[in-house]
C-alpha positions in Angstrom: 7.9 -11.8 15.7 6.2 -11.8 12.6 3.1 -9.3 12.4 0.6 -11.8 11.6 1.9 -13.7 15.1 1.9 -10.5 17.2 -2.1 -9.8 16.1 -3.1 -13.6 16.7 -0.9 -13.3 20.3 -3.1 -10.6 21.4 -6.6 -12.1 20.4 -8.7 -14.1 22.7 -11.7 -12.6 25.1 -12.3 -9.4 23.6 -15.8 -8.3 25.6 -15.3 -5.3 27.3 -12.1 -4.2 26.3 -11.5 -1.4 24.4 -10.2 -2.0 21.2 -7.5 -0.9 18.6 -7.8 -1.0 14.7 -4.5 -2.7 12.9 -4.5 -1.5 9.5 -1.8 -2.4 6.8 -0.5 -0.8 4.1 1.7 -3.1 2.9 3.8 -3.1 -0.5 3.5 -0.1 -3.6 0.2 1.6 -3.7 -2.5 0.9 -6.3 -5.6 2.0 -7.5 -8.1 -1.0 -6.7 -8.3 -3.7 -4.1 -5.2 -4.9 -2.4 -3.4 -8.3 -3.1 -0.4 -10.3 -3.6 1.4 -11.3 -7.2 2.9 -15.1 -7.7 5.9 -14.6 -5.8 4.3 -13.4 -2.4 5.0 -9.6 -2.9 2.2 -7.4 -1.8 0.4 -4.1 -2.8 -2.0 -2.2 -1.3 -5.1 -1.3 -3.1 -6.5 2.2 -2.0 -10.2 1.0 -2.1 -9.8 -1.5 0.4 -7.1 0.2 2.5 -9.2 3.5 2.5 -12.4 1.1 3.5 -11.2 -0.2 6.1 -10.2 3.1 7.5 -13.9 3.9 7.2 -14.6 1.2 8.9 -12.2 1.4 12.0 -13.2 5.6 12.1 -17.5 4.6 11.9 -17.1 1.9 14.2 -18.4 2.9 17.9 -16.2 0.1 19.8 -12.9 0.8 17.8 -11.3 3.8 20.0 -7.8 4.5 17.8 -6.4 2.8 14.9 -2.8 2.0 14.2 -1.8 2.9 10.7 1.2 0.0 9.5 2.8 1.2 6.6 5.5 -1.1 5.0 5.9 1.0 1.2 7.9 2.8 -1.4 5.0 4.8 -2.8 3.2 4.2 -5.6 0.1 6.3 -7.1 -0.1 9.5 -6.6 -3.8 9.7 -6.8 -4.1 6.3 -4.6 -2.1 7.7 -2.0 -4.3 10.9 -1.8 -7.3 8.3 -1.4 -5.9 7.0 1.6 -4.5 10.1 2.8 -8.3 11.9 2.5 -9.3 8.8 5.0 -6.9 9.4 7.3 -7.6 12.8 7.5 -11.5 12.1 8.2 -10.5 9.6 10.7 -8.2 12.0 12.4 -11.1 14.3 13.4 -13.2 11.7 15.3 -10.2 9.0 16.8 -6.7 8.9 16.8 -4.9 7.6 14.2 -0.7 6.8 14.7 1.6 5.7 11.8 3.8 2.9 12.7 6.5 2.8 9.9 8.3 -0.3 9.3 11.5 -0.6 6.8 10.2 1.4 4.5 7.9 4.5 3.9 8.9 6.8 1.5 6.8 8.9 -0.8 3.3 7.7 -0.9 4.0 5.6 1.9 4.8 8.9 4.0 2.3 10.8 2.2 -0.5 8.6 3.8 1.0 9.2 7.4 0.9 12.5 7.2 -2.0 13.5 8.5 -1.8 11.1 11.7 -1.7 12.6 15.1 1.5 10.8 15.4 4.4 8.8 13.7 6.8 6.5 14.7 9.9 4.9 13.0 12.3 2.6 13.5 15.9 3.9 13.4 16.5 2.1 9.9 13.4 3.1 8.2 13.9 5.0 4.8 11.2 7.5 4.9 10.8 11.0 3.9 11.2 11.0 -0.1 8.5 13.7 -0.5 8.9 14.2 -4.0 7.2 13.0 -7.4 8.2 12.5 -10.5 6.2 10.7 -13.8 7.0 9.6 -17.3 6.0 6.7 -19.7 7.2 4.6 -22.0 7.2 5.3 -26.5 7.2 1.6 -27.6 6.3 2.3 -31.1 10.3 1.0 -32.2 9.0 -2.5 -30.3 5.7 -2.6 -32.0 7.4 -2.0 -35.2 9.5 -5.4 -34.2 6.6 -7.0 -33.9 4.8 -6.2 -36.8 2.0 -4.2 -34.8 0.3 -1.1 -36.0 -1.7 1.1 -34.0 -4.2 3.6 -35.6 -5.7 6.0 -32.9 -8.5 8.3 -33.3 -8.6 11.4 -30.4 -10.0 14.4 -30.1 -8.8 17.3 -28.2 -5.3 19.0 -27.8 -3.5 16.7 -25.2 -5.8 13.6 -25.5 -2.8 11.4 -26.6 -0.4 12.9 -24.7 -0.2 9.5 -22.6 -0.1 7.2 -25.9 2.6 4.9 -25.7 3.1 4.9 -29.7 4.8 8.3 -29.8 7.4 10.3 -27.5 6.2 13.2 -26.4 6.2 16.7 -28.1 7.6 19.8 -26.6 4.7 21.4 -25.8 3.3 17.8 -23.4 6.5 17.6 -22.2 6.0 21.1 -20.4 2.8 20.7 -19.7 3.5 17.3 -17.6 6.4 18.9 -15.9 3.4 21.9 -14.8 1.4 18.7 -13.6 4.2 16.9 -11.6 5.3 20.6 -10.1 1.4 21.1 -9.0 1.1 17.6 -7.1 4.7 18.1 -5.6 3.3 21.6 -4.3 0.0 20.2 -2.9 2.6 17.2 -1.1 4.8 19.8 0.8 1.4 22.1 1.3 -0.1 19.2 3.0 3.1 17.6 5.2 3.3 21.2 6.1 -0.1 21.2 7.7 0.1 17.3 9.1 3.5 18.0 10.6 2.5 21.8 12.1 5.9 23.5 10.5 6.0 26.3 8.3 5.9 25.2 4.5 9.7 26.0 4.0 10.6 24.2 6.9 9.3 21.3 5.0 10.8 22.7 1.6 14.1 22.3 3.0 13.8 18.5 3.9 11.7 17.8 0.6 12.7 17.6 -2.8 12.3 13.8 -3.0 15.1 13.6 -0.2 15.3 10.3 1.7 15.7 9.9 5.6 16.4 7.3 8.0 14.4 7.1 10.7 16.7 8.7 13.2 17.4 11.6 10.4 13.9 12.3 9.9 13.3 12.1 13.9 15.4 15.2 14.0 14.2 17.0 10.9 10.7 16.9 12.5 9.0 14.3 9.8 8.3 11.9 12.8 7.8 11.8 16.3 9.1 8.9 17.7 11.2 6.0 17.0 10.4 2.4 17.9 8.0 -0.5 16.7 4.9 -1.9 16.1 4.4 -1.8 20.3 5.4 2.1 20.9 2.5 2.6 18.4 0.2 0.4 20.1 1.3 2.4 23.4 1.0 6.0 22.1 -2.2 5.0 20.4 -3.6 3.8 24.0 -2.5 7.3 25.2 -4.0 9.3 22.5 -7.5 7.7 23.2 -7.6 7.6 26.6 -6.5 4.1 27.5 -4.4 3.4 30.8 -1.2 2.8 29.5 -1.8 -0.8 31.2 -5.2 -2.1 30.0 -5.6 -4.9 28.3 -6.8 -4.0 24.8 -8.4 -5.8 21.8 -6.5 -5.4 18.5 -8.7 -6.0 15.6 -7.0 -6.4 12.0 -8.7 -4.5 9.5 -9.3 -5.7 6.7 -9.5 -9.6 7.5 -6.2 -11.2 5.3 -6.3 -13.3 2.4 -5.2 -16.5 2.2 -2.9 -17.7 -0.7 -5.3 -19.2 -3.0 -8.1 -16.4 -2.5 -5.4 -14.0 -3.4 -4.0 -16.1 -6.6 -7.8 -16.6 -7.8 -9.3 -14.0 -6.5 -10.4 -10.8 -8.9 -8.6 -8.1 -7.6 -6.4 -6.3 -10.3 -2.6 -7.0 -10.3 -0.7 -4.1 -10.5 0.8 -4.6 -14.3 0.9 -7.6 -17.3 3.9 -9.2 -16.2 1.7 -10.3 -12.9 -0.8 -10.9 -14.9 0.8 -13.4 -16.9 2.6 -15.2 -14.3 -0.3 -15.3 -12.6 -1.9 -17.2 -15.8 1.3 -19.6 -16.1 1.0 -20.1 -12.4 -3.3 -21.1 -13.2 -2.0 -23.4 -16.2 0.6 -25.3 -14.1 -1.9 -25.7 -11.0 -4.4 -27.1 -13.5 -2.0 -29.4 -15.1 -0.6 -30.8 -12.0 -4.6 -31.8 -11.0 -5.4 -33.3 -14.3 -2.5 -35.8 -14.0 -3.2 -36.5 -10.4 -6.8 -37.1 -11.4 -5.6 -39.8 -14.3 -3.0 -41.1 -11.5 -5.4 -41.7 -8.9 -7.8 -43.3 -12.1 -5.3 -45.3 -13.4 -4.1 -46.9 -9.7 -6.4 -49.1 -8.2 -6.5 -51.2 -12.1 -2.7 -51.1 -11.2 -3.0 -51.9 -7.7 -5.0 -55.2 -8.3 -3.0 -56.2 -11.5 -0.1 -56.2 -8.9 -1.8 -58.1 -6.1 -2.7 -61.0 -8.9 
């Protein structure tokens, strides 16, 4: 059963039951608003995911929230977004982690800090590790016939310019950035996980888990689905493990067209120009079905003569 199905199975007459906060991360994780590219493939924004955990923790009549994560990772400093949510949500409701096939890197460094995580026996978790780069395209823009003049001030403001390689000196200082974010990841799965910091060493190092692995290395709790979550969360908050609950989706989903028009930011230009090809051929297809439905009933009455 599809997730979308299970949520719409379990609306109906919501007064007076307690209710339950579905939130999705679904797809790599970007700065911005979540979305969907051309082909259907999501990605989840940290603004709206990190909003709607605001939501779910200020809201009076929401008494745990489910955390769905379905991701590889993405941004390091999107994922700490979302992780700083969780941990504020934490301290006032429950929050559980329901992994689905995949959450590894930032997609286990948002779960972290939940009072609980559980996996399926298949999911690829773990991976806490980071690593960062970028590309020197000056040899393409030399193809092209494209020059690039660029004015900076201050000892590594270029450092990130794609029109040069780096130099020795930015390539050690971006190794002493990715070593200070992969400390601060094992400092904090440390403290979300309660084991000693070389406990966590020791199953770190960008290392990747299946679900059942990781169960016995201590990175989650349980293993089962979307409905062992939903259980432990009505444990965690208080709920008899048989009342009826209210599960309310957070945020409200897009619908195809919303997400292909919308303004949200795609997460790189490839998606953007698809997305602009995809504009041009829905555009087309209306202007000839415009002249079409012009051009029949002349046609329509010639035949009937």
């Amino acid at each position: 059963m599809s997730l979308a199905r299970y949520v719409r199975s379990r609306r109906g007459m919501t007064l007076g039951k307690p209710k339950i906060a579905l939130i999705q991360v679904s797809g790599e994780i970007i700065s911005g608003e979540s979305g969907e590219d051309v082909f259907g493939g999501e990605y989840a924004g940290a603004e709206t995911v990190a909003r709607a955990i605001r939501t779910a923790r200020e809201r009076k009549d929401v008494r745990a929230i489910v955390l769905r994560i379905d991701s590889p990772g993405g941004s390091g400093g999107a994922s700490d977004a979302i992780w700083r949510e969780v941990v504020l949500a934490q301290r006032e409701k429950p929050v559980v982690a329901s992994m689905g096939d995949m959450a590894a890197s930032g997609g286990y460094y948002v779960a972290m800090p939940s009072a609980a995580i559980v996996a399926n026996a298949g999911t690829l978790t773990g991976s806490i590790g980071v690593f960062g780069g970028k590309l020197s395209l000056r040899g393409l823009y030399d193809k092209l016939g494209v020059t690039k003049e660029e004015l900076q001030r201050g000892r590594y403001a270029g450092m990130f310019s794609d029109y040069r390689p780096w130099n020795d000196e930015e390539r050690q200082k971006m190794r002493g950035l990715l070593g200070d974010f992969y400390g601060h990841f094992v400092d904090k799965a440390a403290e979300g996980r309660k084991r000693k910091r070389e406990e966590i060493e020791e199953v770190a190092q960008g290392r990747v888990w299946t679900g059942s692995a990781a169960l016995k290395c201590g990175l989650v709790d349980q293993l089962g689905g979307l409905q062992q979550a939903m259980v432990l969360a009505k444990e965690k908050a208080g709920i008899g493990r048989d009342a009826e609950v209210a599960i309310e989706r957070l945020p409200e989903r897009k619908g195809f067209l919303e997400s292909l028009f919308g303004r949200e930011t795609p997460p790189s230009w490839p998606a953007r120009f698809l997305r602009r090809c995809v504009r041009w051929s829905v555009w087309r297809a209306a202007v000839k079905a415009a002249r079409f439905w012009h051009a029949c009933p002349s046609t329509c009455a010639s035949s009937s003569g």
